[in-house]
C-alpha positions in Angstrom: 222.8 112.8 75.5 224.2 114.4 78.7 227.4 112.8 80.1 227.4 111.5 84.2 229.1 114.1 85.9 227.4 116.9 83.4 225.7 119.9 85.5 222.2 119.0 84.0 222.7 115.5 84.5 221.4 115.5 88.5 218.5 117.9 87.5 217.3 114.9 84.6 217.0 112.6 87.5 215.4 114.8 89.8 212.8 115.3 86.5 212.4 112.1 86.1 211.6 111.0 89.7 209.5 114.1 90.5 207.6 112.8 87.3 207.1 109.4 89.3 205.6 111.0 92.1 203.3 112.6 90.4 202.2 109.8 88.3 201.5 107.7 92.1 199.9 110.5 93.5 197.4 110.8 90.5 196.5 107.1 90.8 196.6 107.1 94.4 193.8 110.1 94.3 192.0 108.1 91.8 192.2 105.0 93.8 191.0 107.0 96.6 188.9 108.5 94.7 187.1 105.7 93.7 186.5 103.9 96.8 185.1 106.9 98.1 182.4 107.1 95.6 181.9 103.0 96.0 181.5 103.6 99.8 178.7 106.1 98.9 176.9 104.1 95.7 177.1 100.8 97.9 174.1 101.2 99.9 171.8 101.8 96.6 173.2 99.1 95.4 172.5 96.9 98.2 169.3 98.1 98.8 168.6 97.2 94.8 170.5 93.7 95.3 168.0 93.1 98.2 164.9 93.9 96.3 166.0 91.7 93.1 167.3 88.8 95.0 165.2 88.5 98.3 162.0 87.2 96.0 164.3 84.7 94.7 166.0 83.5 97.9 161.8 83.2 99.2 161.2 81.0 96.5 164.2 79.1 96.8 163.6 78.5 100.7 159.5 78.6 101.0 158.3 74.9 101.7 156.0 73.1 99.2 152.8 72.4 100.6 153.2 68.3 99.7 155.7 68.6 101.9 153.8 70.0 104.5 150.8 67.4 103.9 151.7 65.6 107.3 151.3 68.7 109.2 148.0 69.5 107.8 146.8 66.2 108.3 147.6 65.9 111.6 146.3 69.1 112.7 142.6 68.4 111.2 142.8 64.5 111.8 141.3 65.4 115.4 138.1 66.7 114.3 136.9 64.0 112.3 134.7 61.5 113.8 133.7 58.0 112.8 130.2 57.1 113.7 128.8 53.9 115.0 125.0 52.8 115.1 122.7 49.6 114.5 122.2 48.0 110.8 125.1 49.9 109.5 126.1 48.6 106.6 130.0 49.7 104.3 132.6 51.5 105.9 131.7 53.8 109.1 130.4 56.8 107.6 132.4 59.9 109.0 131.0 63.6 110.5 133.5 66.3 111.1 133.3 68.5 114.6 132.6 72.3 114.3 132.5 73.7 118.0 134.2 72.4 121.0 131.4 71.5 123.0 130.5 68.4 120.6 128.5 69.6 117.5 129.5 68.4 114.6 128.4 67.9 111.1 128.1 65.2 108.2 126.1 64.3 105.0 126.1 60.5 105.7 122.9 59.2 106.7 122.3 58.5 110.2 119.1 57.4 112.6 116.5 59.6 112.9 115.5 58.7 116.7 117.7 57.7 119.4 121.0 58.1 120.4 123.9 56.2 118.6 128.2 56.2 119.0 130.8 58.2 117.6 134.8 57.1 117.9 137.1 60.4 118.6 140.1 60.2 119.6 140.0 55.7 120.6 137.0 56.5 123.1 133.3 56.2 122.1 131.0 59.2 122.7 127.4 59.1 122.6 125.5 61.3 119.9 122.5 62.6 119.1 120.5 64.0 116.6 120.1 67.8 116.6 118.6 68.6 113.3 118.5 67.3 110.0 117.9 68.6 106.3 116.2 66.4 104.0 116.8 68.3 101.0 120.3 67.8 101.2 120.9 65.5 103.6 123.0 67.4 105.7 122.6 66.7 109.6 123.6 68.6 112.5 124.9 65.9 115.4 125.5 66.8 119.2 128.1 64.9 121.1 128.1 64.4 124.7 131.6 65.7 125.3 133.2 68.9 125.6 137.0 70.7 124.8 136.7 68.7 121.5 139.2 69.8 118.7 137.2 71.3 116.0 137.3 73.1 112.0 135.9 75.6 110.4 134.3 76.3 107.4 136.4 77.5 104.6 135.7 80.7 103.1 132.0 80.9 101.5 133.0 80.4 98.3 133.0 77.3 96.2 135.9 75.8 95.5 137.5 75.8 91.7 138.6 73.0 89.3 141.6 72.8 90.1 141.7 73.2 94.1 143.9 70.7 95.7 143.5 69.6 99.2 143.0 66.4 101.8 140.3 64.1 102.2 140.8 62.4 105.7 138.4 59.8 107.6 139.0 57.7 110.8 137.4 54.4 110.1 138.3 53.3 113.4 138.7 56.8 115.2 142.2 56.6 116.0 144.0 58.3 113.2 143.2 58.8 110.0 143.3 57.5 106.2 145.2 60.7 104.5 144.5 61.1 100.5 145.4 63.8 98.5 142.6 65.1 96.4 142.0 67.2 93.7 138.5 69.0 92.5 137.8 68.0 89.4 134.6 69.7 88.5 131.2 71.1 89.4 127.9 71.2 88.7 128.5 74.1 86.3 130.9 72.0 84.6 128.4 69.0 84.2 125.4 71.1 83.6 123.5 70.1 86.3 120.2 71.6 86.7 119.1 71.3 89.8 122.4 69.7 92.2 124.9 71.9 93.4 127.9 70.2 94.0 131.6 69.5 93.2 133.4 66.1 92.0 136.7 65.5 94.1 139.1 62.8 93.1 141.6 61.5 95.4 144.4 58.7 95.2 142.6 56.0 96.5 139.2 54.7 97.2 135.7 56.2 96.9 135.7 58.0 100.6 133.4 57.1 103.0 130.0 59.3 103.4 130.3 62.6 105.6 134.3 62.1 104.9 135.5 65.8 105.0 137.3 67.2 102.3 140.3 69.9 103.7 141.7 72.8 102.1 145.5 72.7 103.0 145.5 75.0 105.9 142.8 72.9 107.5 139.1 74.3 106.6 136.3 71.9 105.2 136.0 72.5 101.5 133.5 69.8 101.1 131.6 66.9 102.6 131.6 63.6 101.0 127.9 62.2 99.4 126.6 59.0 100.2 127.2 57.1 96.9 123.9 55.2 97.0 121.5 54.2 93.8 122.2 53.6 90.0 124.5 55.5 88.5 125.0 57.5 91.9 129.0 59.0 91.9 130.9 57.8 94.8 132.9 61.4 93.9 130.1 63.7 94.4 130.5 66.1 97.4 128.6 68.7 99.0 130.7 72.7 98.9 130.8 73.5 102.1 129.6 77.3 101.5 126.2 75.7 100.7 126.7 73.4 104.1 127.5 76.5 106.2 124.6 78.3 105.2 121.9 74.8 105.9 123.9 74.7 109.2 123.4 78.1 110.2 120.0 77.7 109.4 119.2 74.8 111.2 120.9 76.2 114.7 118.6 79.0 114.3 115.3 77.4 113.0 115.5 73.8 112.9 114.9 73.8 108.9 116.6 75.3 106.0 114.4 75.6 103.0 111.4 77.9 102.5 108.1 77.0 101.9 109.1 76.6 97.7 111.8 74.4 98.5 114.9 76.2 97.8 117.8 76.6 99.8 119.8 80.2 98.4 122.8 81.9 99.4 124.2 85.3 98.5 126.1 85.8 95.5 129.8 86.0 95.8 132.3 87.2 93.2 133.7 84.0 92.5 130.8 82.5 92.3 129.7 85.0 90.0 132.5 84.1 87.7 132.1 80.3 88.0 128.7 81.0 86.7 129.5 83.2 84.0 127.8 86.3 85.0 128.7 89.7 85.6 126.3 90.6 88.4 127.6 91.9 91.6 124.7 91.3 94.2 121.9 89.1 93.7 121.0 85.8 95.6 122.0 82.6 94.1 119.4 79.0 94.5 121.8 76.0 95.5 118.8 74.0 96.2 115.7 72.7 94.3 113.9 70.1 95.9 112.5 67.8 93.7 108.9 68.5 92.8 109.0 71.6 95.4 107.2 74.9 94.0 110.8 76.3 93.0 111.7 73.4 90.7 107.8 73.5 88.9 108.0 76.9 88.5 110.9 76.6 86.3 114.0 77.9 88.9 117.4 75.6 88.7 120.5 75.9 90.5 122.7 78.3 89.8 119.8 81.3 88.6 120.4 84.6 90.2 117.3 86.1 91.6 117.3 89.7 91.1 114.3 90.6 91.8 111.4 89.1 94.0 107.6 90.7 94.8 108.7 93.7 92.7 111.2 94.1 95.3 115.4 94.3 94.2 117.3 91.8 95.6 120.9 91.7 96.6 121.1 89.0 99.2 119.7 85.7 100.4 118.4 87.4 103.4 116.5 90.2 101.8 114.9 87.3 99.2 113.6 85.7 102.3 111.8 88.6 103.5 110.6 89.4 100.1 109.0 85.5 100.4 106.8 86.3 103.1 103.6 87.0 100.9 101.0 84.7 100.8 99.5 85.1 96.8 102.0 84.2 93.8 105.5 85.8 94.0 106.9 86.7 90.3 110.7 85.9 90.6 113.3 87.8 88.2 116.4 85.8 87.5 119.9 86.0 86.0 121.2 82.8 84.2 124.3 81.9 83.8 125.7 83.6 80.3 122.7 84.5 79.2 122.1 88.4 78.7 118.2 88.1 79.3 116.2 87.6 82.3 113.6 85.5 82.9 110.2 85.6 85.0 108.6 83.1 87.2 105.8 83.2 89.6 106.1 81.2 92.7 102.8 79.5 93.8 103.0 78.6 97.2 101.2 76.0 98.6 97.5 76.4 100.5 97.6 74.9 103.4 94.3 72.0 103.2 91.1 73.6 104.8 90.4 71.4 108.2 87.7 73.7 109.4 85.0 71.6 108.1 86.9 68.4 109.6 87.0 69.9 112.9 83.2 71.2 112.7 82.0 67.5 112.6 
């Protein structure tokens, strides 16, 4: 031990403290040290931080769409018309506009001749009859108005099981009756042969006929069926790809069948998969009028034709070309899950000879 006052005694302490320093400087560099390689690391690690948590903070702060059910409603409420006309018998069966300048369309039956009364918006608009499809039932109506809010069609696809949306009507044309729905099946479901629709459920009562059926952003998914005769569904509604395509046809010819009494469309993917086949292009019958050529020749909804007057098919437009003929047609079609095709020959109907009738 070295005595205060000792020659070595003042060099200790200088040991000592110089051993200090160097001990603060070394953790003062690794201090620095440190925050020099978290300044550089940080914005990796933010950037990583963003990607993990920014789904998360979506999902915590995205709306659900229930709780956006009033702006949907209102925003399609507009378009939906109640119609008015003699002998008119339940609630006021509904149509839903499509264009601004007045055209709308419904499933509900309506008068054939004459003008009748729609309510939009409190004020009552005459209407007429533009066109009407009597294998469906589908009917284009003209109103006497223009800058009309109006829909559109929702994508040309049928909707699933499944699908949730609103079905709104306006009894008195001032607002509307809001129900949350739900599709509940199909015809592919309930192994319908030769209807091609879907079953909607909603909260309340059976929904007047033409009532529109809305996806949630606002597109017609599906019009409401008359639910008229025994054992008729009040839940039955027409998909509104198969109402698109009747519509266009009737603004372009006035009819929508062919001569067999079919109505087809092309095949989509998803309707591909709702009907359990893996084709990719083909055209699909939606329509088979009862005791029309197509249903005696053995076609139901759903088959795929392939093929049609030796001729490949791969959309509704191409089979009606391929219809033109005059003799028998053979038909090839796809159905359903089954790996095998089938044949059938079209017949179509001769016109009745009137020559001799005129000769007399």
């Amino acid at each position: 031990m070295i005595e205060e006052g000792h020659p070595d005694a003042l060099n200790s302490r200088r040991g000592r403290w110089r051993a200090r320093i160097v001990q603060g400087l070394g953790i003062f560099g690794l201090i620095t040290g440190g925050i020099i390689a978290g300044a550089k690391l940080w914005r990796p690690v933010q950037i990583v931080e963003q990607r993990v948590t920014s789904p998360i903070r979506e999902v915590v702060k995205r709306v659900s769409p229930l709780d956006r059910m009033p702006d949907y409603a209102a925003s399609a409420c507009p378009s939906v018309v109640s119609l008015r006309y003699a002998g008119m018998d339940g609630p006021a069966p509904q149509a839903v506009l499509i264009s601004g300048d007045g055209l709308a369309v419904t499933a509900a039956a309506v008068p054939q001749d004459g003008p009748f009364l729609a309510k939009v918006g409190g004020r009552d608009i005459e209407v007429s009859l533009e066109a009407h499809d009597p294998l469906t039932g589908v009917s284009l109506l003209k109103l006497d108005a223009a800058d009309l809010p109006f829909v559109t069609f929702a994508e040309l696809d049928i909707a699933p099981p499944g699908q949730w949306g609103l079905t709104l009507s306006s009894p008195n044309g001032t607002g509307c009756i809001v129900e949350q729905a739900t599709v509940a099946s199909d015809f592919v479901t309930d192994g319908a042969a030769f209807d091609y629709y879907l079953r909607i459920h909603a909260t309340g009562d059976a929904a007047p006929a033409g009532t529109p059926f809305f996806s949630p952003d606002g597109r017609i998914v599906a019009l409401a069926q008359p639910g008229t005769g025994q054992g008729a569904r009040a839940d039955r509604y027409l998909p509104a790809d198969m109402v698109a395509v009747i519509v266009s046809r009737l603004m372009r010819t006035g009819e929508s069948g062919d001569r067999f009494g079919m109505v087809t469309e092309d095949l989509s993917p998803t309707l591909a998969a709702r009907l359990g086949s893996d084709r990719g292009r083909g055209a699909v019958v939606v329509v088979v009028a009862e005791g029309s050529v197509a249903q005696t020749s053995g076609l139901r909804v759903g088959d795929i034709i392939l093929s049609a007057a030796h001729t490949p098919i791969s959309s509704s437009s191409e089979l009606a070309r391929a219809l033109g003929g005059n003799g028998p047609i053979e038909v090839i079609v796809s159905r359903g899950h089954e790996a095998d095709q089938r044949t059938f020959t079209l017949n179509p109907v001769k016109a009745p000879d009137t020559s001799k009738t005129r000769s007399k």
